[in-house]
N, C-alpha and C positions, 0 to 999 in steps of 0.2 A: 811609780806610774799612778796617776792622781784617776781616781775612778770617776764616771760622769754623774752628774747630780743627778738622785730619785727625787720625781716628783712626789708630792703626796697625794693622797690615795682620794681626798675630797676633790681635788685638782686637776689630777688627771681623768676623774667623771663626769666633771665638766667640762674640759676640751672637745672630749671624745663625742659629749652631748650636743656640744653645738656643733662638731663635724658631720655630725648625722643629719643635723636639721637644715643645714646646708645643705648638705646632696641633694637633700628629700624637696627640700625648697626651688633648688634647682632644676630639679625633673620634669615637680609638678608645674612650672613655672612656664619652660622650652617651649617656644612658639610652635614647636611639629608637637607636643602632647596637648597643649591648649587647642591648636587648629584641628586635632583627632578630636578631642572630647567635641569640641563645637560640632564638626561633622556628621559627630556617630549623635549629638541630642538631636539637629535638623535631622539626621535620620529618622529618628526615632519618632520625631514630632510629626513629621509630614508620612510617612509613608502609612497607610493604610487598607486593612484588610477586611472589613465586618463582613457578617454573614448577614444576607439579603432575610427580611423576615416578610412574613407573607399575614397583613392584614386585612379580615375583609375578600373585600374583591383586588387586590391589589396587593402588590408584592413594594414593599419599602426597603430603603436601606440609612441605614443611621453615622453619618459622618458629623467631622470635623470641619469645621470652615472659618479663613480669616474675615474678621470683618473689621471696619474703621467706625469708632464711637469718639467724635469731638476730639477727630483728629489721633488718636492713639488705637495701635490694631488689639485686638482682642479673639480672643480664638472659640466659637461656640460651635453645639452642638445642632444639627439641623437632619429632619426626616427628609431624605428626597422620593419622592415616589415613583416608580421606576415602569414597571409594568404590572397588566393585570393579570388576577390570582390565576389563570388561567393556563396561565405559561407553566412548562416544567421548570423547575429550579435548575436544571443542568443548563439551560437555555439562560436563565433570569443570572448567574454567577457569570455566564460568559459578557452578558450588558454589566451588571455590577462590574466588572475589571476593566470595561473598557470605559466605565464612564469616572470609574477611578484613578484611570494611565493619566491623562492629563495632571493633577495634583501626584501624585508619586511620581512620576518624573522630571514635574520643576517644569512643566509648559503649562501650568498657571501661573503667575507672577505674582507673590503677595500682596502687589500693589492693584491687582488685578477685585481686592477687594473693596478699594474705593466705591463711595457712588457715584453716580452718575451726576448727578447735582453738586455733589462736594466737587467732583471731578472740573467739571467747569466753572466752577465759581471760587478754585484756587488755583487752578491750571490755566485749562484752557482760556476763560477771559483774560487775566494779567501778562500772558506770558507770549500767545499767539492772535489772538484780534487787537492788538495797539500795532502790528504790522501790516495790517489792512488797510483802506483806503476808507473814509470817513462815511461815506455812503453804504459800502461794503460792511462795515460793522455794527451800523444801525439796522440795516436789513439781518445779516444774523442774528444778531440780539431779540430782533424781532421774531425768528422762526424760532428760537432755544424758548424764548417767553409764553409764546401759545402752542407752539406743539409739541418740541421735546420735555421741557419738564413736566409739565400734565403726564406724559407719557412713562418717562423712563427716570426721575427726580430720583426716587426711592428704590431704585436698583440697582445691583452692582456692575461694575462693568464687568466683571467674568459673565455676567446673567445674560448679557447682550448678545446672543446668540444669531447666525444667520438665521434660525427657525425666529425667535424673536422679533427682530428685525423685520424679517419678510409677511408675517403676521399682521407687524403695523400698518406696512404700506398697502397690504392687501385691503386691510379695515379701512384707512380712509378712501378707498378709491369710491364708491357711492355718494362722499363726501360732493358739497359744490363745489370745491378746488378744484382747476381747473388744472391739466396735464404740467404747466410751465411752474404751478406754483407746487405742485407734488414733487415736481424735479429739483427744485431750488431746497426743498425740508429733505430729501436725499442728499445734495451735494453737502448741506449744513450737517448731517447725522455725520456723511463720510468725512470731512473734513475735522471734527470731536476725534474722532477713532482713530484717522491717519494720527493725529497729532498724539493720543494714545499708544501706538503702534511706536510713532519714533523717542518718546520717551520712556518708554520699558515699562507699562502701563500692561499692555495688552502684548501677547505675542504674534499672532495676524487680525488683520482688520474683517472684522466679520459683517463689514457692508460688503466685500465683495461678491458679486452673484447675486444680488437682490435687486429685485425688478419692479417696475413699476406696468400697469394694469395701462393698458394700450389706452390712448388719447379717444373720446366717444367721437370728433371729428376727425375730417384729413386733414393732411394740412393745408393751413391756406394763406394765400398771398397776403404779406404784411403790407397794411397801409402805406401809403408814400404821398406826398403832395402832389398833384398835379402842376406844374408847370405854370399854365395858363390862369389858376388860381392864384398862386403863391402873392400876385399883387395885389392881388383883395383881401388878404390877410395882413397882409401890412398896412395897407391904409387903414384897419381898427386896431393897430397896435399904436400906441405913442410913444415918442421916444424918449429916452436912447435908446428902448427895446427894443423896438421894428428892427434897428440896426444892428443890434444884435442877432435878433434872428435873424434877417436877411447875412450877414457875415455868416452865421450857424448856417445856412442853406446852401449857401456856393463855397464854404471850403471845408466844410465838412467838421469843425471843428467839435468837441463835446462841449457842456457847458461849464464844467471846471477849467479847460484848458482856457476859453472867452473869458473867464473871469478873471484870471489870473496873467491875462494879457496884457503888457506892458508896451510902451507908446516904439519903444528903443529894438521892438520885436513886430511893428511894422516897416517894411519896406516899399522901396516903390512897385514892385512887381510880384512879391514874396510876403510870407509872414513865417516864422519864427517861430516854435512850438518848444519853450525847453522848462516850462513851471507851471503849476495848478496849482486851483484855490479850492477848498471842496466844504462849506460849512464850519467855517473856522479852522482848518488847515493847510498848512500849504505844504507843496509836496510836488516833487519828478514826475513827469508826462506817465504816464498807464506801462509803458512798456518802452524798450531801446528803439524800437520802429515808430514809437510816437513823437518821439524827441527827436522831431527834424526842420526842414527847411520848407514851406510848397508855398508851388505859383500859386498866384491869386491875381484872377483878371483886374483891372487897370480898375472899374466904376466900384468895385467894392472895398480896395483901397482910399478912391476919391468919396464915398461915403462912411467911410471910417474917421475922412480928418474934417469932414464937414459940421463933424457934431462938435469941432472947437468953434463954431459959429452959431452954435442953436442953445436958446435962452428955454429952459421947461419951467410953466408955470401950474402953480398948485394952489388948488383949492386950500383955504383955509378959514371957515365960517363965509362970514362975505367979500372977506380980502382975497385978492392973490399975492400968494408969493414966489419967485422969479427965481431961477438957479440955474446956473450954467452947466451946460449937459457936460463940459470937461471941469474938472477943479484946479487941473496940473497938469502939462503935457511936457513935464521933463521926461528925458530916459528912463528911469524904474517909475515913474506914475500911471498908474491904472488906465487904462483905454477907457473899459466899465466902469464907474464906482457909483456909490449911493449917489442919487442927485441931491439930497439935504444934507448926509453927514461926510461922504466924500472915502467912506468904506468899504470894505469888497460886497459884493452883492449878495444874494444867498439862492441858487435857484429855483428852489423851490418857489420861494417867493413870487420872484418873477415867473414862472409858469403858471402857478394858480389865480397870479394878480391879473396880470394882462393877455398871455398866451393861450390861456384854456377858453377866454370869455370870450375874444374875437373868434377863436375858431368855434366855439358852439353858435355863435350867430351865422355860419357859413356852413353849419349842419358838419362842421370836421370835429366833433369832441374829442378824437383818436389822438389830435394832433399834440405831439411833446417834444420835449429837447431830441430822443432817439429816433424819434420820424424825421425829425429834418437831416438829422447825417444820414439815414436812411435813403431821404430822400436827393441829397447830393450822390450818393453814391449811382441810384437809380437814373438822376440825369446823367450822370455819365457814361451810365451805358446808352441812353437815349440818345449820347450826344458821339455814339461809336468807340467810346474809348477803350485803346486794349485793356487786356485783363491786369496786367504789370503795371500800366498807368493808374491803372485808377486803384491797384493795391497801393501804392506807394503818394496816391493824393489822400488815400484812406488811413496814409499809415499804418496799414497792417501787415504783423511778422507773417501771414502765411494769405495767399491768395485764395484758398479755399475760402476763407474767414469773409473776402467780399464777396467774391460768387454765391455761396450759399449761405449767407445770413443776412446781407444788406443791399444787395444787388436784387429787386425782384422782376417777378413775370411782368412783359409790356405784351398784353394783346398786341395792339397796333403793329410792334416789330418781326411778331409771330405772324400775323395777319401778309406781311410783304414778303415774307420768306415763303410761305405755302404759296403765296401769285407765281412767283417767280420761278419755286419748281412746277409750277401749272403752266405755265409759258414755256418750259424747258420741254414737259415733257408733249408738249401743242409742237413743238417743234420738231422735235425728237420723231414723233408719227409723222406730220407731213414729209419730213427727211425721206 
């Protein structure tokens, strides 16, 4: 019987030694002892205990904190001051733990140490204001420029505390800003933080509960065109603008949707509302309830196609030069367009060129693109319309939205209602 080969003894120390390093390799290696180890360092890392020290007048506590330096987190030491020295310590350890809880149990977010500046200038502008509406985004742009980053640039957003927060708006209210415009640097703060909140930035949004310092007036009835005016303002308007506005007045239109108005989207009795132009973009009506179909009386259609018959002439040194107020009146060609270059118009333009100047000569400076839908809204009720008719000439998703924003007070209406319970109750007694 043939006996089995002995290894030799150099030989078999080294099988044996690389069987060992294998296990050992293997152990250390196993996703469950790698995902412990990581566990138990984030343990180790984040959980925190110091003992509250009492300097002075005032009792400190000495943490840890992530912060973001050019984009990479880095973890420093920071004093926070906590209360003053006056407190007992049995008292000052139960705030030290509770302002501790948050960071030991991971409802801070590490990402919660971005700044505020960094935060919007890699987040929020690229990712959530190019979903906004052109107008919309120039106006934020506009409130983050003069009043958030002054404010909150150099802070993190863990820092942005309701107490913070309500501090600000407290501090501007003696400001000249005026209630609507303290509202709008609110809905802009909340809107940063919602959008922080849904990308795991922040864990609740700490605009909620923050108030703003009651308006110094009541409130009062928004301007609206008169009626009996509206054709004095159009006689210093020239066209094609008068025609604009005048369309802008009787169908309520905004002045993105008029710009963006196409010849194949007037009817004979109807217009058509399914595109907007807004400052070089173009884009879908405001909302589902925008993008519809509405009547439009018979003379504002017949001065719509009038303007394929009117020559505008312009000054230029001592010449005139001539341009037809339409360029194109195929199907997709512009209702509006530049009368020289034959391009979308821009509104602002036209409101500061022609709209602002005739109504300051008629003592209305108030008057803009939002007073005239304003003000169709308002004839409509001048002119009895139910509440549902004129939500749905208004295109708007909820009827509150015309009653109580663009629908305003008419003396005169009120004025026949009180006669006529005055007649009622003249009757009522003689009865």
């Amino acid at each position: 019987m043939t006996e089995p080969k002995q290894l030799d003894e150099p030989e078999s120390e080294i099988r044996s030694g690389i069987s060992r390093v294998v296990v050992r390799l293997a152990t250390e290696t196993s996703p469950a002892r790698q995902f412990s180890e990581d566990t138990e360092k984030m343990a180790r890392r984040r959980f925190q205990n110091p003992e509250p020290t009492r300097l002075g007048k005032w009792w400190y506590l000495l943490i840890w904190q992530d912060e973001f330096l050019a984009g990479k987190r880095v973890r420093r030491r920071k004093r926070v001051r906590l209360v003053p020295a006056t407190m007992p310590e049995r008292e000052v350890k139960k705030i030290a733990a509770e302002f501790l809880r948050p960071m030991n149990q991971g409802l801070a977010p590490i990402g919660a140490a971005v700044g505020f500046g960094e935060y919007v200038e890699t987040i929020y502008r690229p990712t959530l204001l190019p979903l906004m509406a052109k107008s919309t985004q120039m106006r934020y742009e506009s409130v983050i420029k003069l009043y958030l980053n002054p404010a909150f640039e150099t802070k993190c957003m863990r820092d942005l505390t309701p107490l913070t927060l309500q501090q600000f708006f407290s501090g501007i209210a003696p400001s000249k800003l005026s209630y609507e415009s303290r509202d709008k640097i609110r809905d802009v703060m909340s809107s940063v933080l919602t959008s922080a909140v849904t990308y795991g930035i922040l864990i609740k949004n700490p605009m909620e509960g923050v108030r703003l310092t009651p308006a110094r007036r009541g409130n009062r009835v928004k301007p609206y065109i008169d009626p009996m005016k509206f054709s004095s303002l159009l006689f210093l308007i020239p066209e094609p603008y008068a025609t604009m506005v005048h369309v802008a007045a009787f169908t309520g239109l905004r002045p993105s949707e008029l710009i963006g108005l196409r010849w194949r989207n007037v009817h004979a009795d109807s217009i058509t509302i399914d595109e907007r132009y807004c400052r070089g973009e173009w884009g879908a009506p405001k909302s589902q309830a925008s993008n519809a179909t509405i009547p439009v009386n018979r003379c504002v259609i017949d001065r719509i196609h009038r303007l394929k018959s009117i020559t505008i002439e312009i000054k230029a040194g001592n010449a005139v030069r001539r341009y037809p107020a339409v360029k194109a009146s195929g199907p997709d060609d512009l209702v509006f367009s530049s009368v020289v270059t034959g391009a979308p118009m821009r509104d602002n333009t036209v409101l500061t060129r022609f709209i602002k100047p005739a109504a300051r000569a008629l003592g209305m400076g108030w008057v803009n693109w939002q007073v005239l839908r304003r003000s169709h809204a308002t004839w409509l009720k001048i002119a009895g319309a139910d509440v549902k008719d004129a939500q749905a000439q208004m295109r708007h998703s909820r009827p509150t939205t015309t009653l109580e924003i663009y629908q305003q007070f008419i003396p005169e209406s009120q004025r026949r209602v009180v006669d006529k319970l005055t007649e009622l109750a003249g009757q009522t007694f003689v009865n």
